[in-house]
N, C-alpha and C positions, 0 to 999 in steps of 0.2 A: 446138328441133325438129331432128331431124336423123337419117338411115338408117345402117343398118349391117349386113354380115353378119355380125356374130360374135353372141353371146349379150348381153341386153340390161343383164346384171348384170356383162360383161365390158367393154361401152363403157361402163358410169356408172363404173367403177374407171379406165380408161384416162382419161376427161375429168379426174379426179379428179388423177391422174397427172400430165398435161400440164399441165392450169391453176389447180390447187392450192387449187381449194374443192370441195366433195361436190355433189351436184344429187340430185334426185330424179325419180325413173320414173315420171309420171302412168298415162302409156297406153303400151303396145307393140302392137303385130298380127307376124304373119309375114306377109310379102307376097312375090309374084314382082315381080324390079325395082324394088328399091327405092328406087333411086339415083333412075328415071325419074320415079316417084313422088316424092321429095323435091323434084328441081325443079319438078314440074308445081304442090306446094301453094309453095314459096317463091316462085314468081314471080307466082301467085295470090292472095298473103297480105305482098306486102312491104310495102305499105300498113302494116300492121301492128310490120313488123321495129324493133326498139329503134334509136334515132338512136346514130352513132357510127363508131365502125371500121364499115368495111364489107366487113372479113375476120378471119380467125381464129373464134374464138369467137362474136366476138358477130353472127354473120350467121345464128345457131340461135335468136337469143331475139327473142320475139314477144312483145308487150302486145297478148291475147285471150282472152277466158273458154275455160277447158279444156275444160269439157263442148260450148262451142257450137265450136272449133277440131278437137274428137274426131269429131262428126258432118259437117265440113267434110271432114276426112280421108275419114273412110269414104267419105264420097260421091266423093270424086275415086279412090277405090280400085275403088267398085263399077264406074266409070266406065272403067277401064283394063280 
């Protein structure tokens, strides 16, 4: 999980770039502040965060079903 302003097919090539495996784009939304946003669900949802580093890369990956993580999102969206 993780925000960004560029286009959403421009950061899966940049990660792809940087850490040198492919991912895939479940969900996207356009939001205002999305930075604000990404901290309000990571510090919401760390519970969740994969054990390990706890920078670079792996502070984006989360063990949480998509669809119920998607409506956790919206909700913290509608919320802003």
């Amino acid at each position: 999980f993780g925000a960004t302003t560029m286009p959403p097919w421009r950061r899966e090539a940049t990660y792809r770039s940087k850490y040198g495996y492919a991912i895939n784009i479940f969900w996207s939304s356009e939001i205002e502040k999305p930075f604000s946003v990404e901290k309000t669900v990571h510090d919401a949802i760390k519970k969740y965060r994969v054990k390990g580093l706890t920078r670079g890369d792996s502070t984006e990956w989360y063990k949480i079903d998509c669809d119920e993580f998607v409506s956790f999102v919206r909700a913290i969206i509608e919320a802003k």
